[in-house]
C-alpha positions in Angstrom: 3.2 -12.8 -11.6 6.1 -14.8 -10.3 8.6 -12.5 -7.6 11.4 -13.9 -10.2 9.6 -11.8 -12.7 9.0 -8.7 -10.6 12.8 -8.8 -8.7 14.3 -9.0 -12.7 12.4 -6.0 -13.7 13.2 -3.6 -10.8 16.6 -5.0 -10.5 17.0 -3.7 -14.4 15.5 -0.5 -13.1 18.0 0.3 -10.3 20.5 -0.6 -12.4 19.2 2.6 -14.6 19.9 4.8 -11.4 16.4 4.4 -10.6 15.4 4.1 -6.5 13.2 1.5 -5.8 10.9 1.6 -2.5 9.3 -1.6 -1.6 6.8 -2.3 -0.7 5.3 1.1 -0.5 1.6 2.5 1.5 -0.2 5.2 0.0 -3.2 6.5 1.6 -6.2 7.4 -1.3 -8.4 10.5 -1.0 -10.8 8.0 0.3 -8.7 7.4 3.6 -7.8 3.5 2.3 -4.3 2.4 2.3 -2.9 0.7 -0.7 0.4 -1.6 -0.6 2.3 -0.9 -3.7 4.0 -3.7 -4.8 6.9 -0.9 -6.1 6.8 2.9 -6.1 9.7 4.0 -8.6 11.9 7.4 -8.1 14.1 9.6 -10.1 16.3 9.9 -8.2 17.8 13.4 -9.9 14.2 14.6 -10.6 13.0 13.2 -7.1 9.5 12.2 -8.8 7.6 8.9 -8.3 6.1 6.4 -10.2 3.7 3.6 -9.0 4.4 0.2 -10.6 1.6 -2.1 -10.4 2.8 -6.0 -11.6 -0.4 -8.2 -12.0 -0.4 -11.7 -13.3 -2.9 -10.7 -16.0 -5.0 -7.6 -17.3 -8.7 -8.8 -18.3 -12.0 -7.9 -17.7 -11.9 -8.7 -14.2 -9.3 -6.2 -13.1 -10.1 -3.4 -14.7 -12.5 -1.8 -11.8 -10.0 -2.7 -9.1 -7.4 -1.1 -11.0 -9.3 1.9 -11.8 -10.2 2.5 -8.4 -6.6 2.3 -7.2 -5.9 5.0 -10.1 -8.6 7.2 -8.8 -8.4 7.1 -5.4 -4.5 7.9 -5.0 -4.6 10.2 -7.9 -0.9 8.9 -9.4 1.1 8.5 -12.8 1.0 4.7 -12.5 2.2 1.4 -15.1 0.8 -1.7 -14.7 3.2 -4.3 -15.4 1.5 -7.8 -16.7 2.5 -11.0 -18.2 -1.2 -11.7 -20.1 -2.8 -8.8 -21.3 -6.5 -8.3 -23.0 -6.4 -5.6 -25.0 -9.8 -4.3 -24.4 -8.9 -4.6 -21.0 -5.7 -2.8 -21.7 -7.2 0.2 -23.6 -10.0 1.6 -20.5 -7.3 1.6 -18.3 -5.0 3.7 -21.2 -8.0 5.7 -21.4 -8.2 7.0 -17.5 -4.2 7.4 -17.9 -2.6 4.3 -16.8 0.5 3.1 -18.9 0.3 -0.8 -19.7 3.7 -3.1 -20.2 3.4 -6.3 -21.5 6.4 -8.0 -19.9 5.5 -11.5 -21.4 6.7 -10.5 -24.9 10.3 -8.9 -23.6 12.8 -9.8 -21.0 12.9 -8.2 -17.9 15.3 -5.7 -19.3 13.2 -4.8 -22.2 10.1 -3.8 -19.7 12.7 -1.8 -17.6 13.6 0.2 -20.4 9.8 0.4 -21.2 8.9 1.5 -18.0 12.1 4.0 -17.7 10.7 5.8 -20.9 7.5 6.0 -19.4 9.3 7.5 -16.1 11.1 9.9 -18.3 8.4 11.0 -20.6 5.5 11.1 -17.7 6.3 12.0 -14.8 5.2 15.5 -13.8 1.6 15.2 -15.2 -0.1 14.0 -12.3 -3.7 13.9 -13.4 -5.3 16.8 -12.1 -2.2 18.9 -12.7 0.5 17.9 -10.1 3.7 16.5 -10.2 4.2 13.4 -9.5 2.8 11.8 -6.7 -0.1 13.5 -4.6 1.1 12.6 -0.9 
């Protein structure tokens, strides 16, 4: 995904009083750190949400995103400009949010990732808020 691409969208989202930290480290329950491309924050609510941007959601990305879903244990989107949709739906089915940014403007996905911020943060997977660290 072009850094044009990725700057637009969390430009939008700081525009929406959002606070953007990136690049961001998260360490897993397996001890591995992972380089967020963008962790996103309320800033009024103080909750977090990862923001994965990959250049495409296919076959061949669904294990490595799984793994970074189970391992840090967070309410994460994954941001993408080609999307498979059978792809698309075993990552919605382990709880990941998918945003197809190829068929809005960068404004468009922030408010599609800002709704997701709104409406899902707090529901960490096993029961905590937000982020696990």
């Amino acid at each position: 995904m072009s850094e044009e691409l990725v700057e637009a969208v969390l430009g939008e989202m700081e525009r929406r009083g959002l606070r953007i930290k990136r690049p961001d480290t998260l360490q897993g329950a397996s001890g591995y750190e992972y380089e967020l491309k963008a962790l996103v924050e309320d800033v009024r609510t103080g909750k977090s949400l990862a923001v994965a941007f990959v250049e495409r959601v296919g076959p061949e990305s669904v294990l490595p995103l799984l793994a970074h879903r189970i391992d840090l244990d967070v309410v994460e989107v994954v941001v993408t400009e080609h999307l498979d949709e059978s792809s698309a739906e075993l990552l919605r089915a382990a709880g990941m949010h998918v945003v197809e940014i190829s068929r809005c403007d960068p404004a468009e996905g922030a408010d599609l990732i800002c709704e997701l911020l709104k409406l899902q943060l707090g529901r960490g997977r096993r029961g905590q808020p937000g982020l696990s660290r």
